[in-house]
BAKOLVO-310269 format. One record per residue (C-alpha): x, y, z; residue in one letter. Coordinates in pm, 1 decimal. Each point is the difference from the previous one (the first is absolute). Last residue first. Example, Ala and Ser with C-alpha at 12.3 -4.5 7.8 and 13.67 -1.06 7.14 Angstrom:
BEGIN
<rec east="1367.0" north="-106.0" up="714.0" residuo="s"/>
<rec east="-137.0" north="-344.0" up="66.0" residuo="a"/>
This chain:
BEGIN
<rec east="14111.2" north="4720.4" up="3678.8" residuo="x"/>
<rec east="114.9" north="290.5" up="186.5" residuo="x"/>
<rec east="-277.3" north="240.4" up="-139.2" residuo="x"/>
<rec east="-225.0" north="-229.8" up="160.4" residuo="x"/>
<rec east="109.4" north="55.1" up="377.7" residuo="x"/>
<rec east="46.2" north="397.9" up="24.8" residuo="x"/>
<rec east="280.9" north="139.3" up="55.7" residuo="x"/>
<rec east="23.6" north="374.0" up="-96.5" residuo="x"/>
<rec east="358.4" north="114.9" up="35.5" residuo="x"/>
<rec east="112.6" north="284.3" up="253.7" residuo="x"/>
<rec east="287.4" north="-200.9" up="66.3" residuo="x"/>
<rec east="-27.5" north="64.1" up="388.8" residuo="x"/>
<rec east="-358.8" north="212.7" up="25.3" residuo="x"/>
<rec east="161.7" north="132.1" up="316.0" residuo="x"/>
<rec east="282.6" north="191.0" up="-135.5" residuo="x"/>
<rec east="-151.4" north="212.3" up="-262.1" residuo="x"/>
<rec east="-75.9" north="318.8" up="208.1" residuo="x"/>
<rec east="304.7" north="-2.8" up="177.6" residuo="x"/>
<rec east="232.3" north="-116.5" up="-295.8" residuo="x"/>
<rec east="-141.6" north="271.1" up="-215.4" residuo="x"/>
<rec east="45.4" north="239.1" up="250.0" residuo="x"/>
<rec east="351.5" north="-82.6" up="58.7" residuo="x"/>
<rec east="95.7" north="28.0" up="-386.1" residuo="x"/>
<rec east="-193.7" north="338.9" up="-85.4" residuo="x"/>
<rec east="171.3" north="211.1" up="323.9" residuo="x"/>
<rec east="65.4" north="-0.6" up="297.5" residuo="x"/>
<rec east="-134.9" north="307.8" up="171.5" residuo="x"/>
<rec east="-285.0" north="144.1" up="-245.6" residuo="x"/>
<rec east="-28.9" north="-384.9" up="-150.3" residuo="x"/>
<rec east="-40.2" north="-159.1" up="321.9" residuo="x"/>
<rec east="-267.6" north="259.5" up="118.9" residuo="x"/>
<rec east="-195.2" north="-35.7" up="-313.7" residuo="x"/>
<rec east="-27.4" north="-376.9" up="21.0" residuo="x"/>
<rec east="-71.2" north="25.8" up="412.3" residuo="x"/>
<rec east="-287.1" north="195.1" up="-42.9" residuo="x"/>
<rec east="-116.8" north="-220.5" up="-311.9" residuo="x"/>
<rec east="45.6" north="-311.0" up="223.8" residuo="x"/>
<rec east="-138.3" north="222.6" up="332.1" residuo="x"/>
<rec east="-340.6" north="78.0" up="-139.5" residuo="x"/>
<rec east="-48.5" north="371.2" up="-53.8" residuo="x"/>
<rec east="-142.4" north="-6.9" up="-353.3" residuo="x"/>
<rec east="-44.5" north="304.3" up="-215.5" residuo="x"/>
<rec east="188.4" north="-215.4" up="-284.8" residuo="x"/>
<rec east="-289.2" north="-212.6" up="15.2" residuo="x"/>
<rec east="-238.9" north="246.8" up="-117.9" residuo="x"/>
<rec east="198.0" north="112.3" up="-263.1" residuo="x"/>
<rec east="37.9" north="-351.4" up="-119.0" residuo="x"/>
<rec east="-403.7" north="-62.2" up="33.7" residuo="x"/>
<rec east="-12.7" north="322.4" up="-218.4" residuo="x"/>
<rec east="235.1" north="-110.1" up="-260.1" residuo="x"/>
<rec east="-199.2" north="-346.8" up="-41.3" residuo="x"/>
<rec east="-351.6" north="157.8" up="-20.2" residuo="x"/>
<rec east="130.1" north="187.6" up="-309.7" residuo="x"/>
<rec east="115.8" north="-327.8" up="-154.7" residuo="x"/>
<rec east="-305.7" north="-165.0" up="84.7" residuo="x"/>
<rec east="-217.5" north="224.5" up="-233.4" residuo="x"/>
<rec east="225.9" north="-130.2" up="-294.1" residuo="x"/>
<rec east="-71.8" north="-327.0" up="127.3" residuo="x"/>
<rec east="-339.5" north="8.0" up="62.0" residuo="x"/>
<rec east="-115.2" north="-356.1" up="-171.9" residuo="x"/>
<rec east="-144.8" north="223.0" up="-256.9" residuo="x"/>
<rec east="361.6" north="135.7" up="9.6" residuo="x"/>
<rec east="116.5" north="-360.9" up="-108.9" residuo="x"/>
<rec east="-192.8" north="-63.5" up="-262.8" residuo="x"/>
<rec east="113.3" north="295.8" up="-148.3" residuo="x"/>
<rec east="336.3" north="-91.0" up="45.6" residuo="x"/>
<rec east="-73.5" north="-323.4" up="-197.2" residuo="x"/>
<rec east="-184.9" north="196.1" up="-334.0" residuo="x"/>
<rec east="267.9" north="213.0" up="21.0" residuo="x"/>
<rec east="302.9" north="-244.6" up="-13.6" residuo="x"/>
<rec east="-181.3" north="-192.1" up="-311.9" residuo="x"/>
<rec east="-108.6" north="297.4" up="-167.4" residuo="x"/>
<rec east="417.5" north="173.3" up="31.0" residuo="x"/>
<rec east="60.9" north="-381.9" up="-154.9" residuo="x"/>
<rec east="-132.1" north="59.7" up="-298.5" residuo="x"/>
<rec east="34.2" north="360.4" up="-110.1" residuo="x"/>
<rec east="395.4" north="-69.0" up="82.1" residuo="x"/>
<rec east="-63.1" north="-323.4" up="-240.8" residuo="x"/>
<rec east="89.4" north="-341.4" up="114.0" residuo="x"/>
<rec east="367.9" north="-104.6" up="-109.7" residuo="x"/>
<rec east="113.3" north="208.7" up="326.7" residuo="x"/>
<rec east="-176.1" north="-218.3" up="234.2" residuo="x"/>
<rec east="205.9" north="-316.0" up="-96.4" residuo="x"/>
<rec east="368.2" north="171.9" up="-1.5" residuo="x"/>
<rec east="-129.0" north="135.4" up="355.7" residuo="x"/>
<rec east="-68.7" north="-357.8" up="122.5" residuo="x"/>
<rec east="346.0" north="-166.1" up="-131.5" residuo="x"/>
<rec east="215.9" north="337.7" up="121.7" residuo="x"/>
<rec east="-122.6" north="-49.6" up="353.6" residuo="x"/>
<rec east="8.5" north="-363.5" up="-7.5" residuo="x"/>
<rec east="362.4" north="-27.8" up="-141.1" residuo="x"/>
<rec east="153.0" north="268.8" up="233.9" residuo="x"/>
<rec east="-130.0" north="-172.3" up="295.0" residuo="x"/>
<rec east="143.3" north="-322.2" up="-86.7" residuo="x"/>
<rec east="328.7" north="5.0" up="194.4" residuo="x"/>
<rec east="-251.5" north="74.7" up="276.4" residuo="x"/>
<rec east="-168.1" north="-309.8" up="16.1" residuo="x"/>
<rec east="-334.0" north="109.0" up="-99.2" residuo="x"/>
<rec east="-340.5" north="193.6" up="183.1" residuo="x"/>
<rec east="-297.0" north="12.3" up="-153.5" residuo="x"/>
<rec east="-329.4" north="247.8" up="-47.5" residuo="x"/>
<rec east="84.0" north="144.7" up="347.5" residuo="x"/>
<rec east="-215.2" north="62.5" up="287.9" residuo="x"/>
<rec east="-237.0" north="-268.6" up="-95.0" residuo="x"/>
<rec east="49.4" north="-256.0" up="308.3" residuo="x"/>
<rec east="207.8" north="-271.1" up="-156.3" residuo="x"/>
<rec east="212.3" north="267.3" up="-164.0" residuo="x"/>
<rec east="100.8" north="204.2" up="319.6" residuo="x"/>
<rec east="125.9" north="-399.7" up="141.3" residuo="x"/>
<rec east="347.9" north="9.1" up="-276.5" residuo="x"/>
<rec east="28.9" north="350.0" up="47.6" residuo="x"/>
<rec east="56.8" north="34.7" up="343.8" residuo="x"/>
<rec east="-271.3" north="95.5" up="218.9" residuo="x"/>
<rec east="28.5" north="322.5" up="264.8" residuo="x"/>
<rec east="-123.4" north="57.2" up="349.0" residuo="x"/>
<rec east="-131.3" north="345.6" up="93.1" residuo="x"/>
<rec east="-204.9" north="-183.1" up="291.0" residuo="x"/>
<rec east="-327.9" north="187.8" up="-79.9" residuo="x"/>
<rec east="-32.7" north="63.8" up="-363.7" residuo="x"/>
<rec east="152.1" north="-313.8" up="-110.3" residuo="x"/>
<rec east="-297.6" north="-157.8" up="153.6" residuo="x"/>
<rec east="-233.8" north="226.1" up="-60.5" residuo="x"/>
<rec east="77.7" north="-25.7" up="-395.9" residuo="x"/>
<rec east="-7.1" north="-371.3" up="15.9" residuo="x"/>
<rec east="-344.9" north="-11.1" up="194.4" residuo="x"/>
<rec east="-118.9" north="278.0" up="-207.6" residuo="x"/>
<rec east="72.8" north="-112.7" up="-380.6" residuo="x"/>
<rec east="339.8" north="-93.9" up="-170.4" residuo="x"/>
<rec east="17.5" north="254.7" up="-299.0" residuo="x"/>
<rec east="-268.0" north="219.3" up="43.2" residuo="x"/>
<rec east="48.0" north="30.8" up="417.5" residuo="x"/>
<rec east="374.7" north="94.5" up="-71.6" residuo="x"/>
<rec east="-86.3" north="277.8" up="-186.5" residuo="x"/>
<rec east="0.5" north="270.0" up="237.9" residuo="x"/>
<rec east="262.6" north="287.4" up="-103.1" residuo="x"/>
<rec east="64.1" north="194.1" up="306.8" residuo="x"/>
<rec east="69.6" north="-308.8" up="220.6" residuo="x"/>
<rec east="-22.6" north="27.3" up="362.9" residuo="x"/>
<rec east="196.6" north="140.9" up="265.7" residuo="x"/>
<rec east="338.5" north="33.9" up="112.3" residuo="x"/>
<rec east="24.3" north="-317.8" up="324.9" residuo="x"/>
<rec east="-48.9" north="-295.0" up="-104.9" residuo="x"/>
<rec east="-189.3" north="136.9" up="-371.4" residuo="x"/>
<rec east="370.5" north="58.9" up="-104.2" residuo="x"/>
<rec east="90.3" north="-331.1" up="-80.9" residuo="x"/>
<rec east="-248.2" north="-13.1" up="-328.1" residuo="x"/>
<rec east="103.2" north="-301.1" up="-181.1" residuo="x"/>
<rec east="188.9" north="-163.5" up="-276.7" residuo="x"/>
<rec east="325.3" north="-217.5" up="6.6" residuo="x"/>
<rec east="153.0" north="-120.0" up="-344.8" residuo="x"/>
<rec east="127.8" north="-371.4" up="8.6" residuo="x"/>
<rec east="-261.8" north="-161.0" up="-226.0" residuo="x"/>
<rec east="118.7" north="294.7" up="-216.9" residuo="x"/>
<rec east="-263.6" north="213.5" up="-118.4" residuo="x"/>
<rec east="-270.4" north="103.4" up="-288.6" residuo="x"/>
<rec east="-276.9" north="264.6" up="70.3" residuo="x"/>
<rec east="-279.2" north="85.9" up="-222.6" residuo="x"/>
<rec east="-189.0" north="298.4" up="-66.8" residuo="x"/>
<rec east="164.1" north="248.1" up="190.6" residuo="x"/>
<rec east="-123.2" north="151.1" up="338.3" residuo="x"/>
<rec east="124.0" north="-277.1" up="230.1" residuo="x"/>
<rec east="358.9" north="57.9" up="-132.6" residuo="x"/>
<rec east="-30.3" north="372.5" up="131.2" residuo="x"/>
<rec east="-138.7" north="2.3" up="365.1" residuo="x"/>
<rec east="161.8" north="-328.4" up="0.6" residuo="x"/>
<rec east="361.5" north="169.6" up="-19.5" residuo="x"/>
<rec east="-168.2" north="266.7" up="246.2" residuo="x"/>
<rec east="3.3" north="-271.7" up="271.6" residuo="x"/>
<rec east="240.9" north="-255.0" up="-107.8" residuo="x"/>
<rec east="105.9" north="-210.4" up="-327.2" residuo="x"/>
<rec east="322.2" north="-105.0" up="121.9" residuo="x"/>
<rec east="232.4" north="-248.2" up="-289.2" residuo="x"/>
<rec east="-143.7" north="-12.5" up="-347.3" residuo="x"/>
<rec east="-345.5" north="151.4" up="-125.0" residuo="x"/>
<rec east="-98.6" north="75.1" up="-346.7" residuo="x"/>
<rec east="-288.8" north="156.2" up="-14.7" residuo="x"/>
<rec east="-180.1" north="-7.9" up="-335.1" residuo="x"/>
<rec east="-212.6" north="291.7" up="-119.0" residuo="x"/>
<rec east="-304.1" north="4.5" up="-270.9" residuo="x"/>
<rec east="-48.2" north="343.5" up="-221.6" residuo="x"/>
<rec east="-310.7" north="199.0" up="145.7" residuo="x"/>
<rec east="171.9" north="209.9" up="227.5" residuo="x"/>
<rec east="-246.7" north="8.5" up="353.6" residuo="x"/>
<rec east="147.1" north="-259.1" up="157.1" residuo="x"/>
<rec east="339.5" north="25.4" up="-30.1" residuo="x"/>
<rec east="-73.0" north="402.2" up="40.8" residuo="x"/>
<rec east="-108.6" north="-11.4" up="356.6" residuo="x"/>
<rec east="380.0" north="-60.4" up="132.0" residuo="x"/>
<rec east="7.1" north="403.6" up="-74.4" residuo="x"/>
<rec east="-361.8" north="58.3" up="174.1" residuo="x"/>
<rec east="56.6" north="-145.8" up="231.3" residuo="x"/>
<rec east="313.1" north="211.2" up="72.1" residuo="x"/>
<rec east="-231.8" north="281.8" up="2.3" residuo="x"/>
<rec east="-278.6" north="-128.5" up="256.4" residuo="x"/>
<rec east="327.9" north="-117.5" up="231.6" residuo="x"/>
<rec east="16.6" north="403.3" up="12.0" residuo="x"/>
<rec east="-360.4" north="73.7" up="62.7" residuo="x"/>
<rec east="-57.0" north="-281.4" up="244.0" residuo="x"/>
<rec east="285.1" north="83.9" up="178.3" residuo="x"/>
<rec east="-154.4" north="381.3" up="-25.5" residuo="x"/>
<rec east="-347.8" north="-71.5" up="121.6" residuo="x"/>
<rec east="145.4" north="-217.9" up="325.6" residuo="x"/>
<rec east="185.0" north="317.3" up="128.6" residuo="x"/>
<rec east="337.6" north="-70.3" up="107.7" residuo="x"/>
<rec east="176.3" north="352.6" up="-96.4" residuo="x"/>
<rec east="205.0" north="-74.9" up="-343.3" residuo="x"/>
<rec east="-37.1" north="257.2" up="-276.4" residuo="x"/>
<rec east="-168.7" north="-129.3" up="-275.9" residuo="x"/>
<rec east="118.3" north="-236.3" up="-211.9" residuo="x"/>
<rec east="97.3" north="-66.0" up="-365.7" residuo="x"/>
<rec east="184.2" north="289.9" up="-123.4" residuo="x"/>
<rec east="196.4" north="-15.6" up="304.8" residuo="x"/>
<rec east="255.5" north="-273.5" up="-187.8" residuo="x"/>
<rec east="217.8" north="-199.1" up="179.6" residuo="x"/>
<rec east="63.2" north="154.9" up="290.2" residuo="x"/>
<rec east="-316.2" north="-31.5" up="158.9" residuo="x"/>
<rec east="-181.1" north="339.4" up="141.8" residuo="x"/>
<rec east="43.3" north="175.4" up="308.8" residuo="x"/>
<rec east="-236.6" north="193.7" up="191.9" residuo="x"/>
<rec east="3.6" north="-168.7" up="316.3" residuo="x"/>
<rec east="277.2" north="-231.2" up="22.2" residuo="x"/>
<rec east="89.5" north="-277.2" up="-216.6" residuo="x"/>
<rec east="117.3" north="-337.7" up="194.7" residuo="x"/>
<rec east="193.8" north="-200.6" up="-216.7" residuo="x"/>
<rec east="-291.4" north="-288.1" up="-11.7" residuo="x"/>
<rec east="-79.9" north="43.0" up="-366.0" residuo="x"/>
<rec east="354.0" north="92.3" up="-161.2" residuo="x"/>
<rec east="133.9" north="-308.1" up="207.5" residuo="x"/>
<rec east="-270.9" north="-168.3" up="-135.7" residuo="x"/>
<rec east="80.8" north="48.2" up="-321.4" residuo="x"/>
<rec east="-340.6" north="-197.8" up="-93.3" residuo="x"/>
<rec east="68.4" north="-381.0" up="-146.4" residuo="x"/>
<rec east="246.2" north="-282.7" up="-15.1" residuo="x"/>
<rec east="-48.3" north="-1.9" up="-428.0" residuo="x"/>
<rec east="77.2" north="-255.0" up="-223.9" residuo="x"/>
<rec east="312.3" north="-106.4" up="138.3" residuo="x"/>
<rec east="304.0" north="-103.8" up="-64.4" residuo="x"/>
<rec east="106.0" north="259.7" up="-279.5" residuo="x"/>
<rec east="-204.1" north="201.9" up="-167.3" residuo="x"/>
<rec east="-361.6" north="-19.0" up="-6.3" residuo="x"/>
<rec east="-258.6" north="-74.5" up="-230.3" residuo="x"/>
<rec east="-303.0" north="118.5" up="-162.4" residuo="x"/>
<rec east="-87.8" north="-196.9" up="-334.6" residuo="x"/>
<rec east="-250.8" north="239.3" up="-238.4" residuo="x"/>
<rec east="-217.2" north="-172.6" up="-287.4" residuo="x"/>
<rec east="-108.3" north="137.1" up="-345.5" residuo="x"/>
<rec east="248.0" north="254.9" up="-63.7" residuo="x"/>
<rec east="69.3" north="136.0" up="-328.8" residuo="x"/>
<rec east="-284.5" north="247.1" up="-30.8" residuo="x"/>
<rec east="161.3" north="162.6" up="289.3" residuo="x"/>
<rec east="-218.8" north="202.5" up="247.3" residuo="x"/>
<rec east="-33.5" north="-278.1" up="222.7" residuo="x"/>
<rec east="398.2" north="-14.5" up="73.9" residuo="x"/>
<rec east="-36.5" north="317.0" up="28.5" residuo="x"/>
<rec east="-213.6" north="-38.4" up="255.2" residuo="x"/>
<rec east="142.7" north="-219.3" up="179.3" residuo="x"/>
<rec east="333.4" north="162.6" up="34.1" residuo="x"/>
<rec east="-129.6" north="308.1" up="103.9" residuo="x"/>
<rec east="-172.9" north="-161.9" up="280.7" residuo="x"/>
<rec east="343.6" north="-181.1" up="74.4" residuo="x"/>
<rec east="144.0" north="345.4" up="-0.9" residuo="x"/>
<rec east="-228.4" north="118.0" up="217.5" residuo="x"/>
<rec east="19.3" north="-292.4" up="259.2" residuo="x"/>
<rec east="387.2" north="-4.3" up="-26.7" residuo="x"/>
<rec east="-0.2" north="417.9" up="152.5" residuo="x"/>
<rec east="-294.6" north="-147.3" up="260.5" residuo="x"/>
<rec east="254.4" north="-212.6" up="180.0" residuo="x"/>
<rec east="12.4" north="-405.4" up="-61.7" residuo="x"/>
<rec east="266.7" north="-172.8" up="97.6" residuo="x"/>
<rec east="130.4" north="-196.9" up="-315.9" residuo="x"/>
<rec east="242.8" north="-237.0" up="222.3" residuo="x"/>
<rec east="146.0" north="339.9" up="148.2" residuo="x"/>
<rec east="308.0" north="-72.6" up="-251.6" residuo="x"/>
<rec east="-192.3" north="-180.3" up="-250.5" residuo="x"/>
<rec east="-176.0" north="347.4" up="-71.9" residuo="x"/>
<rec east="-98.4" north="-25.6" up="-340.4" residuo="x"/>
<rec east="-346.5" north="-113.9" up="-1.3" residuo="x"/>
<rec east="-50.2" north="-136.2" up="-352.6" residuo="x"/>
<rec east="-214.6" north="0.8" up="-281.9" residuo="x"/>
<rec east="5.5" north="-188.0" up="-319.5" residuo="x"/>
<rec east="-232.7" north="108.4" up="-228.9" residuo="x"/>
<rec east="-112.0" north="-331.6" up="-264.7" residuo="x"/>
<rec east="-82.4" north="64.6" up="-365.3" residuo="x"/>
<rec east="296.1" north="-174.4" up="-140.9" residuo="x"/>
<rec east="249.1" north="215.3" up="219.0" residuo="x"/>
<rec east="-76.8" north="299.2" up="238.4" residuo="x"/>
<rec east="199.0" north="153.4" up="239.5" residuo="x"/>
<rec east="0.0" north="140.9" up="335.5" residuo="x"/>
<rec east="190.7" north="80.6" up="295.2" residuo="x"/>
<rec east="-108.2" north="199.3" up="301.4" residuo="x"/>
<rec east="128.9" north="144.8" up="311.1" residuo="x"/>
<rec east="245.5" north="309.4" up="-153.3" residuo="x"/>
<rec east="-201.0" north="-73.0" up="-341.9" residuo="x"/>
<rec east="-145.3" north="340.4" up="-41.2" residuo="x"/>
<rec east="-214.6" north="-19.5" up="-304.1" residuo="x"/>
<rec east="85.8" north="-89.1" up="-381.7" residuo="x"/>
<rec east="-43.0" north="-398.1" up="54.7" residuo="x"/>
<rec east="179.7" north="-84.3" up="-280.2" residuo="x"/>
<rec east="-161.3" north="-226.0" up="-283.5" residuo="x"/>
<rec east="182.2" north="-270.5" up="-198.1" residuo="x"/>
């Protein structure tokens, strides 16, 4: 069996009949992302699409949860002038508010989550319990997603935060879906993310295992040479649809909204500097009840 010979602090991975496992390995934060994971995960990937004994990658997460998203207590803690993230300053500039240098840094973790696309060996997301915000940033990058009919999936963030760095939404479920997830920050479970296209299926969850493992077995008869055409060939069709171009667009509109006045994301940064992650949260998320999409025909 191969060892993953990097830092594996975040990360672990290992390969078995021509299938990388990968795994967020924060179960603690429910696999918070922070840019420290994101380079490892890069690392990950790309070893995994290095090695002639890998034809197909499964990214997972520890634990509950697939991934809840950004640290946002790292995000929203309120850096003054000057001072860089504590999680690694290697990856941002300095901190002073200027539109350029969000979009520079969120630019470089792009470019991290980037690498599911761009590595030519096929990736399955396996998604159990939240998928949210950056979580989708990442599982809507792979190649194929698998989830529980009970996992929950959606952007929450774009109440009040911004909008999402990594725009793929539109390419899986189309504009009127994408705006409408977009603009109320509501989320689907599992079992309705299907019907739409979001996901490629969604099982009971005592059969998540069994799916995962049944699809990647099948991929990774078919020749690394193989299969590496196949993904390609698709993601190519895709940027002549603009969505490599998109992707740049996407960090910019996010910088742009972070500059915003309005009183939700006023209020959202003003609960977290005096009370915290939990209370603003609550405040932003409040109104939109269960925060679940209803809509009539997924209920039949």
């Amino acid at each position: 069996m191969h060892k993953y010979l990097g830092s594996t602090e975040y990360i672990l991975f290992s390969v078995q009949d021509r299938v990388a496992r990968i795994t967020l390995n924060r179960p603690e934060k429910r696999n918070a992302l922070h840019p420290a994971l994101l380079a490892e995960l890069r690392d990950a990937l790309l070893e995994a699409d290095a090695v002639n004994d890998v034809n197909v990658v499964i990214l997972e997460g520890a634990g509950k949860d697939f991934c809840a998203g950004y640290d946002l207590a790292g995000a929203y803690a309120g850096y003054k002038d000057g001072e860089t993230p504590p999680w690694d300053d290697s990856l941002y500039r300095t901190v002073n508010g200027s539109l350029d240098d969000d979009c520079w840094n969120m630019e470089q973790t792009q470019k991290l989550t980037l690498a599911l696309f761009d590595m030519h060996k096929p990736v399955i997301a396996k998604v159990q319990g939240n998928c949210m915000a950056g979580g989708t940033d990442l599982a809507l990058m792979c190649d194929f997603i698998i989830c529980t009919e009970e996992a929950k999936i959606g952007f929450p963030a774009t109440r009040a935060n911004g909008t999402p760095p990594n725009q793929m939404w539109v390419y899986h479920v189309g504009p009127q879906w994408a705006k409408r997830l977009m603009m109320t920050g509501d989320c689907l479970w599992g079992r309705d993310a299907v019907r739409i296209g979001l996901v490629l299926d969604a099982v009971p969850a005592d059969a998540l295992d069994e799916a995962v493992n049944e699809l990647a077995r099948r991929l990774s008869f078919v020749d690394g040479e193989l299969l590496s055409a196949h993904k390609r060939i698709v993601n190519a069709a895709l940027e002549l649809q603009g969505a490599r171009t998109l992707q740049r667009f996407a960090t910019e509109m996010d910088a742009r909204a972070h500059l915003s006045k309005g009183p939700r994301r006023t209020q959202f940064r003003a609960d977290m500097a005096e009370h915290g992650l939990k209370t603003a949260l609550k405040n932003r998320d409040e109104p939109f009840g269960d925060g679940m999409v209803k809509a009539h025909w997924l209920s039949k």
